[in-house]
MARSESE-526730 format. One line per field, with one value per residue (C-alpha): residue in three letters; y, z, x. Coordinates in nm, 3 decimals. Each point is the difference from the previous one (the first is absolute). Example, Ala and Ser with C-alpha at 12.3 -4.5 7.8 and 13.67 -1.06 7.14 Angstrom:
BEGIN
type <- [ALA  SER] $
north <- [-0.450  0.344] $
up <- [0.780  -0.066] $
east <- [1.230  0.137] $
END
This chain:
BEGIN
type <- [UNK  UNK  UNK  UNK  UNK  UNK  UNK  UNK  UNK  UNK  UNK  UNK  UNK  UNK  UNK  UNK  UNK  UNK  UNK  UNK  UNK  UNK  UNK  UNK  UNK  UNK  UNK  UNK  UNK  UNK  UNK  UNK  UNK  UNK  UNK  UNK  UNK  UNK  UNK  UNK  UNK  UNK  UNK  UNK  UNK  UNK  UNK  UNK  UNK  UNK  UNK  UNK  UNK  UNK  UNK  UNK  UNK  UNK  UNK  UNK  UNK  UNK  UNK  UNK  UNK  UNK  UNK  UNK  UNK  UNK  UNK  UNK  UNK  UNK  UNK  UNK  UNK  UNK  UNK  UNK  UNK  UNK  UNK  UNK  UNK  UNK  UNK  UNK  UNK  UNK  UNK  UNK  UNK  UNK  UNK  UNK  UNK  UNK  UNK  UNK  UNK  UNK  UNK  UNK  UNK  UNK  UNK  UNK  UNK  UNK  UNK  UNK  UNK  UNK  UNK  UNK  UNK  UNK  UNK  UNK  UNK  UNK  UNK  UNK  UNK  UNK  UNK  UNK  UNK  UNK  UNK  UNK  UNK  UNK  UNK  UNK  UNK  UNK  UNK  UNK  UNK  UNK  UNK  UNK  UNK  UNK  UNK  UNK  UNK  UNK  UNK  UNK  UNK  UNK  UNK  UNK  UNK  UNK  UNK  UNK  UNK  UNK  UNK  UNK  UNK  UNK  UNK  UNK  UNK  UNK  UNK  UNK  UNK  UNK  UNK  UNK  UNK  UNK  UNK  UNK  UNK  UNK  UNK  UNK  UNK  UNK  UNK  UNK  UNK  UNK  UNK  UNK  UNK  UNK  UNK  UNK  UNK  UNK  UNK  UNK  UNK  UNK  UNK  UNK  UNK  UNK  UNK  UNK  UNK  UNK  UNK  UNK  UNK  UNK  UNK  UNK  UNK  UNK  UNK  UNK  UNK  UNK  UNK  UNK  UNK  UNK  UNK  UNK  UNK  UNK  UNK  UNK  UNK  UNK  UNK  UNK  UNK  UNK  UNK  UNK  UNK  UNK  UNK  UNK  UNK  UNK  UNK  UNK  UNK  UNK  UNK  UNK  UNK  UNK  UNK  UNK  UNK  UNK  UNK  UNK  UNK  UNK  UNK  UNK  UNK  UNK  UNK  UNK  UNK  UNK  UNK  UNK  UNK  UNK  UNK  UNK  UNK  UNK  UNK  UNK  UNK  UNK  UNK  UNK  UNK  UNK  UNK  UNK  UNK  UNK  UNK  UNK  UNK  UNK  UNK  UNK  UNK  UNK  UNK  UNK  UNK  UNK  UNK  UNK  UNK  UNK  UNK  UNK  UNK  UNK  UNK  UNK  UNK  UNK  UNK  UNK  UNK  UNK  UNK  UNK  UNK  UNK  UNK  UNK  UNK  UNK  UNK  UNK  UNK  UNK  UNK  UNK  UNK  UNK  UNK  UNK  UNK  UNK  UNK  UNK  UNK  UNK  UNK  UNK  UNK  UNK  UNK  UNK  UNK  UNK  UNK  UNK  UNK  UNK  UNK  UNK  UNK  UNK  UNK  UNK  UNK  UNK  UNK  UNK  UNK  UNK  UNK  UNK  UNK  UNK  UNK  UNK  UNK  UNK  UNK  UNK  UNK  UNK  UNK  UNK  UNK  UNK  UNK  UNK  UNK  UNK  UNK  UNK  UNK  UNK  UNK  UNK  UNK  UNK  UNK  UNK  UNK  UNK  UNK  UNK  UNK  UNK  UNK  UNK  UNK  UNK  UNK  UNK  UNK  UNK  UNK  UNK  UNK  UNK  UNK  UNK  UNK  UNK  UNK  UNK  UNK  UNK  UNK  UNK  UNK  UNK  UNK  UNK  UNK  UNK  UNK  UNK  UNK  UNK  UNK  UNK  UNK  UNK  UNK  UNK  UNK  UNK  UNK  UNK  UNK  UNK  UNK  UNK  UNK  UNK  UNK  UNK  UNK  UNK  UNK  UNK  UNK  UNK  UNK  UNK  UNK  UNK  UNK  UNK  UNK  UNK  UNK  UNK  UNK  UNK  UNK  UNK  UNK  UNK  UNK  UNK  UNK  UNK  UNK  UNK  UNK  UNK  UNK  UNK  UNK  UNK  UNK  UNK  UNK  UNK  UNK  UNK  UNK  UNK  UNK  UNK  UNK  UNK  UNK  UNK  UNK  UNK  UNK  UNK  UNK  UNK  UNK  UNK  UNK  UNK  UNK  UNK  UNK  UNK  UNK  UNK  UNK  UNK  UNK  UNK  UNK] $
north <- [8.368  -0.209  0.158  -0.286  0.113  -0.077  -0.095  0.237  -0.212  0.110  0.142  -0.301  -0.064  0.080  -0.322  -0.085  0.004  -0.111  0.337  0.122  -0.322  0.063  0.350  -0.110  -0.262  0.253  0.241  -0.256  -0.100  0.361  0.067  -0.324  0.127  0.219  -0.207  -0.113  -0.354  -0.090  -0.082  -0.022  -0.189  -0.330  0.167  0.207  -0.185  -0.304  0.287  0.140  -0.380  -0.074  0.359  -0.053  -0.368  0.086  0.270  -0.239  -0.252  0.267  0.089  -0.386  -0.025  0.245  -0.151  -0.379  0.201  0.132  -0.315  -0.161  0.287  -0.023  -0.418  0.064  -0.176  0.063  0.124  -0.018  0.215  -0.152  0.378  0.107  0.367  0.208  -0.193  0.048  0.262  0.216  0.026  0.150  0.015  0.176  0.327  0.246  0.140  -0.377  -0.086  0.174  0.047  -0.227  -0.079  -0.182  -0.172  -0.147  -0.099  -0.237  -0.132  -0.009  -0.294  0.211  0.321  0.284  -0.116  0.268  -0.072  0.109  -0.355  -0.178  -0.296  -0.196  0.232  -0.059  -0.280  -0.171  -0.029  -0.071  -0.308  -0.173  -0.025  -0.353  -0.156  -0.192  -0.324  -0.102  0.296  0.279  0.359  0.065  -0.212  0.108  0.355  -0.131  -0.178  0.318  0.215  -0.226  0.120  0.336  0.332  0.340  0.171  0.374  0.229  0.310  -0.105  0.358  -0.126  -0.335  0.214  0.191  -0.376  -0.155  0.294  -0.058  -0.366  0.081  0.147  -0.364  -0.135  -0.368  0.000  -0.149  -0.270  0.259  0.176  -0.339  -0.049  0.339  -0.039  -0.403  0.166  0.276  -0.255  -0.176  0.339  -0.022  -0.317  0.113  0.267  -0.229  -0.244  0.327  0.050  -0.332  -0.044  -0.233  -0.101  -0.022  -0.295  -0.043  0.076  -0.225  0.224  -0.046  -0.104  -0.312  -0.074  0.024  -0.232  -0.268  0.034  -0.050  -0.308  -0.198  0.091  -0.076  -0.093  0.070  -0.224  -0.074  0.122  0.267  0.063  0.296  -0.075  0.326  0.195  0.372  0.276  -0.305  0.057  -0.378  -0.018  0.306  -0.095  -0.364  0.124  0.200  -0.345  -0.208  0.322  -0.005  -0.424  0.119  0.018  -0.166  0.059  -0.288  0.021  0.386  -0.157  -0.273  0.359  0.164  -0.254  -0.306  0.087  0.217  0.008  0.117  0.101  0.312  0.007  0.398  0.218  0.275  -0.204  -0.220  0.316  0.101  -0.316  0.000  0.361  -0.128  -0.283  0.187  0.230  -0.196  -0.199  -0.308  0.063  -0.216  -0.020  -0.318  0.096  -0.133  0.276  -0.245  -0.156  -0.285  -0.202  -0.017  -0.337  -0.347  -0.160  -0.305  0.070  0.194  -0.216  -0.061  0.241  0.251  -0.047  0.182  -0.014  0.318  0.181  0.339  0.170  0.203  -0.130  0.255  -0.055  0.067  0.001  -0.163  -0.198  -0.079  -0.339  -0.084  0.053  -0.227  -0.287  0.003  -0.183  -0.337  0.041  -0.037  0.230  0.271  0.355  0.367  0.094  0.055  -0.091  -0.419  0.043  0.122  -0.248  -0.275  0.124  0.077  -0.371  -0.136  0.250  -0.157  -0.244  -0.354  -0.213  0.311  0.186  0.271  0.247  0.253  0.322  0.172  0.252  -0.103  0.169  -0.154  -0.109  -0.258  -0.151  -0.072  0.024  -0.361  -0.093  0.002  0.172  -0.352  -0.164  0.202  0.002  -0.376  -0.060  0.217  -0.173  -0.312  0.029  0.283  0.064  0.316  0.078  0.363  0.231  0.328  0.245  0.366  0.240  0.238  0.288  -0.102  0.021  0.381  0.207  -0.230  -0.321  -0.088  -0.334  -0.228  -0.182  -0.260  -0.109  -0.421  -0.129  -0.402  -0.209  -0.343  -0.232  -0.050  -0.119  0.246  -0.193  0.382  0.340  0.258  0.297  0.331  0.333  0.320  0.256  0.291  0.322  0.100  0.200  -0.010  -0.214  -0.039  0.162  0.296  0.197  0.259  -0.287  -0.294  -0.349  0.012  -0.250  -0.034  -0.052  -0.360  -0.036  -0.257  -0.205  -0.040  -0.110  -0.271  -0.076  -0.257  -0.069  -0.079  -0.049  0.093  0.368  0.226  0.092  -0.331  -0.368  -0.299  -0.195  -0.352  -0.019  -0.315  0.091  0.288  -0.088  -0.182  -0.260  -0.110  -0.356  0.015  0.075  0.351  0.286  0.251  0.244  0.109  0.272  0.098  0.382  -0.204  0.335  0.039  -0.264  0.245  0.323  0.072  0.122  0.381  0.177  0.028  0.409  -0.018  0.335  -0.005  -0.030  -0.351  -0.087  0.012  -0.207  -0.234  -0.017  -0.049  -0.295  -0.111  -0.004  -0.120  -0.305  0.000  0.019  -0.288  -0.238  0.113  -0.094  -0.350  -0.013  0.106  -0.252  -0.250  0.078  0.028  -0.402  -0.090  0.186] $
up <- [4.156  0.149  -0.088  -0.078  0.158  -0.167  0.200  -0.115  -0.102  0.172  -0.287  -0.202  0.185  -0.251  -0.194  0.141  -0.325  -0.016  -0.005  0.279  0.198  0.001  0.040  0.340  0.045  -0.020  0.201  0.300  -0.061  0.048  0.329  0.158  -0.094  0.254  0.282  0.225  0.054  -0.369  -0.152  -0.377  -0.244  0.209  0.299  -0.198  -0.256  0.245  0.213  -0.340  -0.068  0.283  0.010  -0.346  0.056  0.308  -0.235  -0.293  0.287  0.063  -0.317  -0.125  0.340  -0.140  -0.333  0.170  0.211  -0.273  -0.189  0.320  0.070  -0.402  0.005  0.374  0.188  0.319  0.036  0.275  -0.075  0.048  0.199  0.246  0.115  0.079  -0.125  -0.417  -0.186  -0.039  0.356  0.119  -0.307  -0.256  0.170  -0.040  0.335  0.178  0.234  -0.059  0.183  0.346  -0.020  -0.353  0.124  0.323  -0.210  -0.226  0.242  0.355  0.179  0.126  -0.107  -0.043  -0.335  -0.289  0.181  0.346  0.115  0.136  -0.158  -0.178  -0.235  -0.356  -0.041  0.326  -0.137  -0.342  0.152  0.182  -0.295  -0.095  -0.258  0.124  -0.159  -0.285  -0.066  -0.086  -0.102  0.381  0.054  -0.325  0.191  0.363  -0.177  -0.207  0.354  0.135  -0.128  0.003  0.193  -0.085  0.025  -0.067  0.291  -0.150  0.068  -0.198  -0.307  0.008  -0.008  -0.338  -0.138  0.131  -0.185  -0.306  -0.001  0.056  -0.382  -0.140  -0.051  -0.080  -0.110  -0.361  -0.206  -0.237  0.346  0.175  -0.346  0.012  0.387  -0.121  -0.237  0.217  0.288  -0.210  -0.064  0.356  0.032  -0.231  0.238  0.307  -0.184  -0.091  0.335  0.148  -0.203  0.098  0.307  -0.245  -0.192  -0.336  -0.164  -0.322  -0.324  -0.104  -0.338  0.178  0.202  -0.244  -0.216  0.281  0.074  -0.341  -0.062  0.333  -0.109  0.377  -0.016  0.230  0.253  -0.001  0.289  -0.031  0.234  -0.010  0.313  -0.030  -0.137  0.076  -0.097  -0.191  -0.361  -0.070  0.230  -0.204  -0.333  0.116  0.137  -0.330  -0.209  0.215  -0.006  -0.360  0.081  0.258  -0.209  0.259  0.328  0.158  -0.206  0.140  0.385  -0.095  -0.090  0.307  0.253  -0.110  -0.298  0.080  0.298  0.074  0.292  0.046  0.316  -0.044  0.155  -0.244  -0.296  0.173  0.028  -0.350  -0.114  0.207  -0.164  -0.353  0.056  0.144  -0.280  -0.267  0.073  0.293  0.331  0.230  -0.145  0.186  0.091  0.268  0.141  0.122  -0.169  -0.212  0.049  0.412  -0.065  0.030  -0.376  0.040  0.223  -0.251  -0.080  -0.329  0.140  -0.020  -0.388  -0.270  -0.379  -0.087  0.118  -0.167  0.165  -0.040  0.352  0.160  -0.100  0.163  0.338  0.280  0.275  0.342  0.109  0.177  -0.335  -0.193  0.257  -0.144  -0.329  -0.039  0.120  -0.261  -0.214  0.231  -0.150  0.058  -0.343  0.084  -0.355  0.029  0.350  -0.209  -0.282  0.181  0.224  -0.342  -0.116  0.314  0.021  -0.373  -0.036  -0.127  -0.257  -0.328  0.196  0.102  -0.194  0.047  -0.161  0.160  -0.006  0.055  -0.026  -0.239  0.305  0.137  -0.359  -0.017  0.399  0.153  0.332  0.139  -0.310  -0.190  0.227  -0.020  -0.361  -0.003  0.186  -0.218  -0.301  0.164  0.155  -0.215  -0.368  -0.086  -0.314  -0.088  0.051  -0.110  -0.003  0.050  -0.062  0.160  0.157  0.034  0.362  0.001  0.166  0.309  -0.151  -0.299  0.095  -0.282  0.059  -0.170  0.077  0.056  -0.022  0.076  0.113  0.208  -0.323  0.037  -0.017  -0.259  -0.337  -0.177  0.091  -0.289  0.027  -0.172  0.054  0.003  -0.268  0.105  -0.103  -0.340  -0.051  0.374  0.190  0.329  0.116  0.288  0.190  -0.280  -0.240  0.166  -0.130  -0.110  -0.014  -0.420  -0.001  0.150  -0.300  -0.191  0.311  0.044  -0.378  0.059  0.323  -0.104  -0.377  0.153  -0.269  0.004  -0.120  0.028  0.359  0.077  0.119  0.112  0.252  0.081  0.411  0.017  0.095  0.185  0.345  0.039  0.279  0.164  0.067  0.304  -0.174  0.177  -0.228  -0.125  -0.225  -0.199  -0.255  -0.104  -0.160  -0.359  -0.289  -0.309  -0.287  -0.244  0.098  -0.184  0.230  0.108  0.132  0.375  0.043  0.389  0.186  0.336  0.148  -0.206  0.097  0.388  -0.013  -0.176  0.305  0.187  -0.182  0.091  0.314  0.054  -0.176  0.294  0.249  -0.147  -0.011  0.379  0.072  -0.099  0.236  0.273  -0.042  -0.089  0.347  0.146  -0.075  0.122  0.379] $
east <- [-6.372  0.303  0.359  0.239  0.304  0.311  0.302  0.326  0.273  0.307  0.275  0.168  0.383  0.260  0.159  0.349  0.185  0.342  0.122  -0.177  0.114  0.378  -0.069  -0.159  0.235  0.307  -0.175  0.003  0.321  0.136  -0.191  0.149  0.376  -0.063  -0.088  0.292  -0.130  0.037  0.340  0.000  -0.293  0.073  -0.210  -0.211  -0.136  -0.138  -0.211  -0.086  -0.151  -0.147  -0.193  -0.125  -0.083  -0.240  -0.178  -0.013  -0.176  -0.253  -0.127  -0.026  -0.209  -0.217  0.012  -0.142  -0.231  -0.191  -0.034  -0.106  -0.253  -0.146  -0.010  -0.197  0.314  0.138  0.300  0.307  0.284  0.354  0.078  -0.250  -0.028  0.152  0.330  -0.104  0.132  -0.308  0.002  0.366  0.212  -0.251  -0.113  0.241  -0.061  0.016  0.302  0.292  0.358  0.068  -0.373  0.044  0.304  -0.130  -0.343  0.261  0.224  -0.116  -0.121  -0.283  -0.111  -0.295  -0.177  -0.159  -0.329  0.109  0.004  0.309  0.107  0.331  0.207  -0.063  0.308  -0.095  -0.350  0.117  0.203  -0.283  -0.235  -0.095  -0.213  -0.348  0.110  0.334  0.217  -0.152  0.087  -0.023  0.275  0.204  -0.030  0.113  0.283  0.096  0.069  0.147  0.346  -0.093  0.064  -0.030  0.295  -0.076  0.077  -0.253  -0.327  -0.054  0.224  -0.192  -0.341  0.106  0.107  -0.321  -0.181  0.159  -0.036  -0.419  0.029  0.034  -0.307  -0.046  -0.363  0.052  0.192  0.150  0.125  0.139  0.208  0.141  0.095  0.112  0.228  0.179  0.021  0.259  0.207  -0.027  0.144  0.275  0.116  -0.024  0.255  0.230  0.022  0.053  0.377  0.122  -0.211  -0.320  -0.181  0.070  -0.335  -0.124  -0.064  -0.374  0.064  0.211  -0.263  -0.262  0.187  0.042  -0.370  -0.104  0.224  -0.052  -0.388  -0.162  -0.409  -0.276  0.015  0.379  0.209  0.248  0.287  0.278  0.207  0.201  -0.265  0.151  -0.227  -0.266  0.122  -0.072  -0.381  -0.095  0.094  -0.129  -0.297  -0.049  0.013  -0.236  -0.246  -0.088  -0.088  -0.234  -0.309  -0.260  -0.055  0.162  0.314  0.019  -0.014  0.272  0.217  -0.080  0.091  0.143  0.256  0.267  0.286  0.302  0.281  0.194  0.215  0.117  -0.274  0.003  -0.058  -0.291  -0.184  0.044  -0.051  -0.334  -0.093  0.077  -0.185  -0.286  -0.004  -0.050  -0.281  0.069  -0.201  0.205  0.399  0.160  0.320  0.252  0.180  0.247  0.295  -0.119  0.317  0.005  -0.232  0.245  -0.023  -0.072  -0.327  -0.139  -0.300  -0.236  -0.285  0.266  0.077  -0.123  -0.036  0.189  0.285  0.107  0.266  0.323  0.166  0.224  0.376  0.328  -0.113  0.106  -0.226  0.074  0.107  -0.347  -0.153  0.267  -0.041  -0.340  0.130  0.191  0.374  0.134  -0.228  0.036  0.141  0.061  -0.116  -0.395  -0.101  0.082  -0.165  -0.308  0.042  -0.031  -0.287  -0.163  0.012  -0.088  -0.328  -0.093  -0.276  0.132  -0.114  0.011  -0.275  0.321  0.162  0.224  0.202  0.258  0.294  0.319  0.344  0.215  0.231  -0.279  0.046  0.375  0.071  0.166  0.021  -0.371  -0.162  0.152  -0.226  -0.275  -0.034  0.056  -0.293  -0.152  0.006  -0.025  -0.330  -0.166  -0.026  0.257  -0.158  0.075  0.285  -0.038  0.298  -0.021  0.247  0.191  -0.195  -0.353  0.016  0.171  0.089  0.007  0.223  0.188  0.008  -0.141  -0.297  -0.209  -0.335  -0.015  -0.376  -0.067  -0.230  -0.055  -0.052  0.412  0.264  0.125  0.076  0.079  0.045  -0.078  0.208  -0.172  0.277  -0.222  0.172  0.191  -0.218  0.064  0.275  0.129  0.249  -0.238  -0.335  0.031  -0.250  -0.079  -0.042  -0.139  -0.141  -0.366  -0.259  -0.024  0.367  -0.110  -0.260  0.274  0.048  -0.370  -0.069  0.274  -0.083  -0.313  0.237  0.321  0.309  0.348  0.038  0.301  -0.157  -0.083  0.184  -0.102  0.243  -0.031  -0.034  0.231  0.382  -0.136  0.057  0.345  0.091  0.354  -0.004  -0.189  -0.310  0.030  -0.057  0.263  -0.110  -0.341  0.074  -0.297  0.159  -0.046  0.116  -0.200  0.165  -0.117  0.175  0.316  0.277  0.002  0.298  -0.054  -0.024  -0.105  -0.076  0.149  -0.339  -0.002  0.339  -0.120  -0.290  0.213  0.244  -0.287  -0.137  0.347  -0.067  -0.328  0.186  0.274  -0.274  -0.166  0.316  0.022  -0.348  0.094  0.296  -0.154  -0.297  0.281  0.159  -0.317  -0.026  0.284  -0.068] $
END
């Protein structure tokens, strides 16, 4: 009689619950405090992403292998041996020391399989997808702007071991990893100061997703996309649309875009991406405003733009010479603005929401301009004004979010001014703005009417003229009609930014006399 015999299944891998996450997470953060080539979470947290990233690559690998081996498919990994995970990074007795860093970063070294060959990076680099991007060439692009920057190859062993613990092998898993990722991303803005992005909070994002409502086969552009708060969330919306086959491949490779010049936020913008769902993220690791304005074309429009434009910021003079002369600026967020209109698709197939500080609204100079053109050309249909503290710790400044479209010119703009929380002057970092605190603005949202949070403000008058038809001012900073007057109790904090709106004012007047001047050479 024939004995059936059974094949053992090897012992289940334990779940990677939140808990035991962070615990691993903090546990490779302390071992690279004490390497010398790492100075503070700026260093360490990029190797930390970049370590988990190429384990998260190999056990989704194994994932697609599977399914190809069960549906009788072939197969071709996007990592080839003996550059995957499972092959240097998961035994615990693999390379180690001088031998681990040479197998990352040298040209040419001895592989895991005795071979010689490129070092992990170099390898990493020259991978390229067999036709239209692929995750191949998502991975090439991610190391390209990457180094490893450990000098204990024996340090980076104990990390690499404890970064083997995660296990990616389920949805429930992915989420939990999803969701520390972003306490990641928390930490890396804490310590970026005042050289970091300013990060969207979800619940904003959210909002502006659910609003500007993008469909399955729109096109969706974030040209300053940071660490992909808007793809995900984006990505997230179009998903649940994706009920056939073919709307699933218009998701994958035709939907969503996006540019992030600063490498450290590409890659985690790549990993986020990654993460939650698209194969093959598009993003342009270069900065989207280095193209000349007017030769951006119609095949380069799309029908939605969600973005929160960095702010502030300064941009070299090859980059303003990019823009009209005399709509050129130092303040990087009219750069963006006016790349974002000229990106939209004409004829009310564009639409767009975006953040803006309150100085772009009541800024003169070039921000007049700006704004004229604005409601000139596009439909300004929605202002919607936050208050102070949504975007703590890392500004006070207050924003607003502007959405319009290409049906213009703007007739109206309704005005809807988010409430304080109750009980509290302005939101902080222990008490920040959630996503049912928007739950009024979305009921009036399709039922407009004046309401003590809402106004409605006629667009003519807006943008004044002198008598050369040339325009002079476009305040846009319209205050709530309804709100009874409030003594003005300003923190110091408050009383700062306000200096500084000040001057963003002073730089735009200057703007205009140096394109005035500029005229006259």
């Amino acid at each position: 009689m024939a004995t059936t015999v059974r094949r053992q299944k090897s012992p289940p891998k334990p779940l990677t619950t939140a808990q035991r996450l962070d615990g691993i997470i903090k546990s490779a953060r302390r071992i690279m405090r004490k390497d010398k080539g790492l100075n503070g979470d700026l260093d360490r947290l990029p190797m930390l992403t970049w370590i988990m990233f190429l384990k998260f690559l190999d056990d989704l690998e194994r994932i697609e292998a599977e399914r190809a081996e069960l549906a009788g498919r072939a197969y071709r990994s996007i990592i080839e041996a003996p550059y995957r995970w499972r092959d240097w990074a998961a035994p615990p007795d693999g390379l180690t020391g001088p031998d681990l860093l040479a197998f990352l970063t040298d040209d040419r070294t001895a592989l895991p399989d005795d071979a010689h060959g490129p070092g992990l990076f170099a390898y990493l680099r020259s991978l390229r997808g067999d036709a239209g991007r692929e995750r191949r060439d998502v991975v090439a692009t991610v190391f390209q702007g990457l180094a490893n920057r450990m000098e204990s190859g024996y340090l980076l062993r104990d990390v690499v071991n404890l970064i083997d613990a995660i296990h990616f092998d389920s949805s429930d898993e992915i989420h939990t990893l999803s969701r520390l990722y972003e306490t990641l991303l928390r930490d890396l803005r804490d310590a970026a100061g005042d050289s970091g992005e300013i990060y969207t909070p979800r619940p904003v994002v959210q909002f502006m997703v659910r609003v500007i409502d993008p469909q399955i086969g729109e096109t969706v552009l974030d040209p300053a996309c940071g660490t992909g708060g808007f793809l995900v969330e984006t990505y997230r919306h179009l998903e649940r649309q994706a009920d056939t086959v073919e709307k699933r491949a218009v998701l994958q490779q035709r939907s969503l875009s996006a540019g992030e010049a600063k490498s450290l936020p590409f890659l985690l913008a790549q990993m986020n991406l990654l993460l939650h769902g698209l194969d093959a993220p598009r993003i342009d690791p270069g900065n989207s405003l280095r193209f000349r304005l007017t030769e951006i074309g119609d095949a380069e429009r799309v029908n939605v733009i969600l973005t929160n434009p960095p702010f502030g910021g300064e941009e070299e003079a090859g980059i303003r010479n990019n823009f009209p002369a005399d709509r050129r600026s130092e303040e990087t967020a009219l750069l963006f603005l006016q790349l974002i209109m000229r990106r939209l698709k004409r004829a009310g197939q564009g639409r767009a929401a975006v953040v803006a500080p309150n100085g772009t609204l009541f800024g003169d100079g070039v921000s007049a301009r700006v704004k004229a053109d604005l409601l000139t050309r596009f439909n300004l249909h929605t202002v919607v004004r936050l208050p102070e503290g949504v975007f703590a710790p890392y500004t006070d400044i207050p924003t607003n979010l502007i959405f319009f479209d290409t049906t213009g010119p703007t007739r109206a703009i309704w005005y809807y001014e988010q409430p304080r929380p109750e009980g509290r002057r302005k939101y902080t970092k222990t008490v920040p703005l959630t996503y049912e605190e928007f739950a009024d603005c979305l009921a009036w949202w399709n039922n407009r009417a004046e309401t003590e949070h809402a106004w409605r403000v006629n667009a003519q008058g807006l943008v004044q003229h002198d008598e050369q038809g040339r325009v002079t001012a476009c305040n846009l900073d319209v205050k709530n009609p309804h709100a009874g007057e409030t003594a003005d109790h300003r923190s110091p904090i408050e009383i700062v930014d306000g200096i500084i709106d000040k001057e963003r004012r002073i730089l735009g007047i200057m703007d205009e006399l140096k394109a005035t001047l500029a005229e006259r050479v």
